[in-house]
C-alpha positions as CSV (number, residue, x, y, z in Angstrom):
1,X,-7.6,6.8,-9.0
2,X,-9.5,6.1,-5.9
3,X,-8.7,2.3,-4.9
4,X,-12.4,2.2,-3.3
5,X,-15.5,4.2,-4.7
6,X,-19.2,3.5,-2.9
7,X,-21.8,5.3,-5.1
8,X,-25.5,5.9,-3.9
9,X,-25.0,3.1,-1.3
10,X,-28.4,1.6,0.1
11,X,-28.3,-0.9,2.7
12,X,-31.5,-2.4,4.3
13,X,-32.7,-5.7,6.0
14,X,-35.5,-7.1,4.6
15,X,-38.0,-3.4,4.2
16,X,-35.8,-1.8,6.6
17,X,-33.5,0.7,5.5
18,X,-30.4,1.1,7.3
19,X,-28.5,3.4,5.7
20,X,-29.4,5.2,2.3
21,X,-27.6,7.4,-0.7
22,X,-23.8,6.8,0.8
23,X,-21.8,8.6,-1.8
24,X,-17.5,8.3,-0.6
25,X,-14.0,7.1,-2.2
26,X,-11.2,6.2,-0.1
27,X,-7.8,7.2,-1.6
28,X,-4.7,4.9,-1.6
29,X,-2.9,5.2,1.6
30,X,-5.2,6.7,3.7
31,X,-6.7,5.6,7.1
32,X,-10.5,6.0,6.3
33,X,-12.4,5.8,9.3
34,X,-16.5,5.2,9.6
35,X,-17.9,6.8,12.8
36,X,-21.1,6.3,13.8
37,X,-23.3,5.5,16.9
38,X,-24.0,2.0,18.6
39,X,-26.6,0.8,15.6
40,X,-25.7,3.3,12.7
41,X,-24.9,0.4,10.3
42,X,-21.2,0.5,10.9
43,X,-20.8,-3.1,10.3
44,X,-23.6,-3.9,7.9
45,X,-21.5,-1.3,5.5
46,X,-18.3,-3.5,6.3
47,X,-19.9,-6.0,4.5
48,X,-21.1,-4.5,2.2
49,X,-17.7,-3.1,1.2
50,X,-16.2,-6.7,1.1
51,X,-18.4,-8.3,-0.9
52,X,-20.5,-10.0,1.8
53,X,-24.1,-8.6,1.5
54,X,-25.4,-7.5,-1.6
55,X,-26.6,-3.7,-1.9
56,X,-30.3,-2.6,-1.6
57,X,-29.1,0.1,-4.2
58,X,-26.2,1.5,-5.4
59,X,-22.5,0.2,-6.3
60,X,-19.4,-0.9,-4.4
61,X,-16.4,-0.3,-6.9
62,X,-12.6,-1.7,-6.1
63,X,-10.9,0.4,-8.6
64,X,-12.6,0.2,-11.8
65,X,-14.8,-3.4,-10.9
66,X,-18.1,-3.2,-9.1
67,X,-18.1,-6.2,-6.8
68,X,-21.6,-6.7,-7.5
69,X,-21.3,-7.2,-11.0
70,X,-18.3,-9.2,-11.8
71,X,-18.7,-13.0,-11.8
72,X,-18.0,-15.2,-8.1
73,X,-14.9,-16.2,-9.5
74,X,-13.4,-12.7,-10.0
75,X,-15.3,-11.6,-6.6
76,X,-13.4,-14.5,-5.0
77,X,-9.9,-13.1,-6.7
78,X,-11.1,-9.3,-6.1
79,X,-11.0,-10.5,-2.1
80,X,-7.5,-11.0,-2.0
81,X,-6.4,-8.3,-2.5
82,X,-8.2,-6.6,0.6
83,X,-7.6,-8.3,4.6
84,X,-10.3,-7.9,6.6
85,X,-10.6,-8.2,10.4
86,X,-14.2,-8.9,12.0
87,X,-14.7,-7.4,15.5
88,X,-14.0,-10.9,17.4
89,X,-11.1,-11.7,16.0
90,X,-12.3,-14.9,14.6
91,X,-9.3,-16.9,15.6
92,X,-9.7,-20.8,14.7
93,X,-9.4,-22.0,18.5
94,X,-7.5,-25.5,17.8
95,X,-5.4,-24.1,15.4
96,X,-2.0,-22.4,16.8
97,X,-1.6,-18.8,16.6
98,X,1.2,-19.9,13.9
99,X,-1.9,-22.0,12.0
100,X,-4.0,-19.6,12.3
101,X,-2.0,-17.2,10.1
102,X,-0.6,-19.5,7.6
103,X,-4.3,-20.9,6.6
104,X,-4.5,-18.1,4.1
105,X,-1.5,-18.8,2.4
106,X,-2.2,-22.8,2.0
107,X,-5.7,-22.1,0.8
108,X,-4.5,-19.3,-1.7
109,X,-0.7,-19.7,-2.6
110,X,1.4,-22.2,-3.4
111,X,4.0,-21.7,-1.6
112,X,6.5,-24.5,0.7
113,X,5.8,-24.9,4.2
114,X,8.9,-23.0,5.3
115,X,8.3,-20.2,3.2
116,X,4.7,-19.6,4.9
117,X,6.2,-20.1,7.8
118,X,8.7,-17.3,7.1
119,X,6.3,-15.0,6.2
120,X,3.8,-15.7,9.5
121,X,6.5,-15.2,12.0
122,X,7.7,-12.0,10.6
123,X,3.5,-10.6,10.2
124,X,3.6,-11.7,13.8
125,X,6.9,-9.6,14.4
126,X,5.5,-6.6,13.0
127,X,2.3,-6.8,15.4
128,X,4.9,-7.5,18.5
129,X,4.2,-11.6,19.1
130,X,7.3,-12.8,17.9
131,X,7.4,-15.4,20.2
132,X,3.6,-16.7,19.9
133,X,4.0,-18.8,16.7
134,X,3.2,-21.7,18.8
135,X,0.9,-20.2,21.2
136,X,-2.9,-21.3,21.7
137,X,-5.4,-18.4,21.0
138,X,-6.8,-19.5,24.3
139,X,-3.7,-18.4,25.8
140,X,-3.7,-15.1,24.4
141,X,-4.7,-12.0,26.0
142,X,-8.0,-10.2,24.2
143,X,-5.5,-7.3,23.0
144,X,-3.0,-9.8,21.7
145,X,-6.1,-12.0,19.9
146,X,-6.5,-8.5,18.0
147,X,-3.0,-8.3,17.3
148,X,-2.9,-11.7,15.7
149,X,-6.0,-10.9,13.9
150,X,-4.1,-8.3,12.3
151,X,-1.6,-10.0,11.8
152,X,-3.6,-13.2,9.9
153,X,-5.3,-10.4,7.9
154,X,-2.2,-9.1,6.2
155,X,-0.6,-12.2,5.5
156,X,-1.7,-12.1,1.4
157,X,0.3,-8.4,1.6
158,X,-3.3,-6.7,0.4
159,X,-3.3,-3.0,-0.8
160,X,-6.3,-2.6,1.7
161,X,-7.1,-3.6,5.4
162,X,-10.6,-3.2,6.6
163,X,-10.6,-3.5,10.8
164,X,-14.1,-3.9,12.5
165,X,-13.7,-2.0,16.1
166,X,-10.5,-3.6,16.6
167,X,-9.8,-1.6,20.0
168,X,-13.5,-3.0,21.2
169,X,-12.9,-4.4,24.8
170,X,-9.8,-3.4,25.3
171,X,-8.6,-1.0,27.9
172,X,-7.1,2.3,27.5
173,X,-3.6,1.6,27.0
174,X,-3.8,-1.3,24.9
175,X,-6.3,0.7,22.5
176,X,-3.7,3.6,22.0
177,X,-1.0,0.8,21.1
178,X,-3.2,-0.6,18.3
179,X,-3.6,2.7,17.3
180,X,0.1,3.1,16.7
181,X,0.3,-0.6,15.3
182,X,-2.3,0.7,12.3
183,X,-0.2,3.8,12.1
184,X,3.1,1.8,11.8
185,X,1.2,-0.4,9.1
186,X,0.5,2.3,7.2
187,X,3.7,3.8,7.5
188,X,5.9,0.7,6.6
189,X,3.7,-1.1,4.3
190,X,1.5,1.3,2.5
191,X,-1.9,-0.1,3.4
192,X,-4.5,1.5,2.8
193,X,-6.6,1.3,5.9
194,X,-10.7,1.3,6.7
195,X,-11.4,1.5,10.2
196,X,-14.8,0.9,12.1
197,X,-15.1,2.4,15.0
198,X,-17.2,4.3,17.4
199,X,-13.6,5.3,19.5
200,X,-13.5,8.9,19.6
201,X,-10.0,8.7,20.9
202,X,-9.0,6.2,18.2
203,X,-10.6,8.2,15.4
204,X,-8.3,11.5,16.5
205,X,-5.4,9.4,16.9
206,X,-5.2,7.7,13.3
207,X,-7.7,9.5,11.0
208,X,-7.0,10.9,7.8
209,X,-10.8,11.4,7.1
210,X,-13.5,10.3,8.5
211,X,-17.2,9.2,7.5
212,X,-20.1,10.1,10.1
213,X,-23.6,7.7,9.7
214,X,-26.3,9.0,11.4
215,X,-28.8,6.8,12.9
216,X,-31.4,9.2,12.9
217,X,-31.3,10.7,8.9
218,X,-30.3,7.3,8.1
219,X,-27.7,8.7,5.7
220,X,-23.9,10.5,5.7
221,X,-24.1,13.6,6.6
222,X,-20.7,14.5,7.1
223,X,-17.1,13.4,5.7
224,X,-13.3,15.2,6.7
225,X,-10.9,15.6,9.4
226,X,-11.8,14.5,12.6
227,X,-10.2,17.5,13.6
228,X,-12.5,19.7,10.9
229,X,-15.3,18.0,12.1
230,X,-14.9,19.0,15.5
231,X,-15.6,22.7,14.7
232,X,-17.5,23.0,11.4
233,X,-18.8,19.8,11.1
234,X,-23.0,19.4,12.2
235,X,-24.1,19.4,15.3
236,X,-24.8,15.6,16.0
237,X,-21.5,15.0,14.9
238,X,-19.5,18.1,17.0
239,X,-21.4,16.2,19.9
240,X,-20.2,13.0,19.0
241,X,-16.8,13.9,18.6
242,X,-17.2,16.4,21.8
243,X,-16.8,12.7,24.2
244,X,-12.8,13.1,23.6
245,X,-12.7,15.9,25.5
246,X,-15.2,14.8,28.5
């Protein structure tokens, strides 16, 4: 069974389509990556996915519950099972890096104080912070803000991880090393992993499959291998993927 199925997804603002007919399912364990220009509706169909904007048309299905048609409370139960990390990081600034990742647990568990503090140290461990428990976000680099992101967004151990253009802003070397963190997530803990992005490097380096959105058509109009893509896939999206190698 699919662990996420979108059927005849249409998104729109107001009259204002945005994207329309998105027909996908992403399997479990996979790294499922949506591609897409600056404006294609990468984002808006983030939240759409989680819950967070309701569809224009169409269904949003978390194995076999629609999230737009099951009550708030089992929408609010539904949403933790899945992590989710927006594109800034959204770090609570007064709050400790340490605070920061044990807010979900005190808000959705019951567990002691040293037990949540177990379990935050050792999601900061396998991002590579181990020693930023006590650390301001403020004092953080912007690549090590997106690892604790991470980090906070796998602390209810969910079976999927959505990541909004987690390498955005960051320079080359620190991108490739969150691509290998998302990798080593994937490996070691089995998440299943949807990934925003308009990084042609990143998409080659961690895709299983990926999901073009066209800004001009306004719909899909191509899902596989990055790597299929690149030589049968249409031409907008050949060219799109073409920028890895320019």
């Amino acid at each position: 069974m699919s662990l996420l199925r979108v059927q005849q997804l249409t998104m729109a603002w107001g009259e204002r389509i945005i994207q329309r007919d998105l027909n996908f399912e992403v399997q479990p364990g996979e790294v499922f990556v949506i591609m897409g220009a600056s404006g294609s509706g990468k984002s808006s169909l983030m939240r759409h996915l989680v819950g967070l904007q309701e569809p224009h048309a169409g269904q949003v299905w978390l194995q076999d519950t629609n999230l737009y048609a099951c009550s708030d409370e089992h929408l609010s139960a539904l949403r933790r099972k899945f992590g989710v990390m927006f594109q800034s990081g959204a770090l609570w600034s007064s709050m400790t890096v340490g605070e920061n990742l044990m807010l979900p647990l005190k808000l959705f568990t019951s567990l002691p104080q040293h037990a949540m503090m177990q379990r935050a140290r050792f999601k900061l461990a396998l991002v590579g912070l181990d020693d930023c428990f006590d650390a301001l976000p403020a004092e953080l680099s912007g690549g090590m803000k997106k690892r604790v992101a991470i980090a906070r967004s796998l602390m209810l151990d969910p079976d999927l991880l959505y990541l909004d253009e987690p390498a955005s802003g960051l320079d080359p070397i620190n991108a490739r090393r969150l691509d290998e963190l998302l990798l080593s997530i994937r490996q070691h803990l089995g998440t299943t992993i949807v990934l925003i992005t308009h990084s042609v490097e990143s998409i080659f380096a961690v895709a299983d499959r990926a999901l073009f959105l066209d800004d001009q058509s306004q719909t899909m109009t191509a899902l596989d291998s990055p790597q299929q893509l690149q030589h049968t896939g249409p031409a907008r999206v050949q060219a799109f993927l073409q920028r890895a190698a320019t």
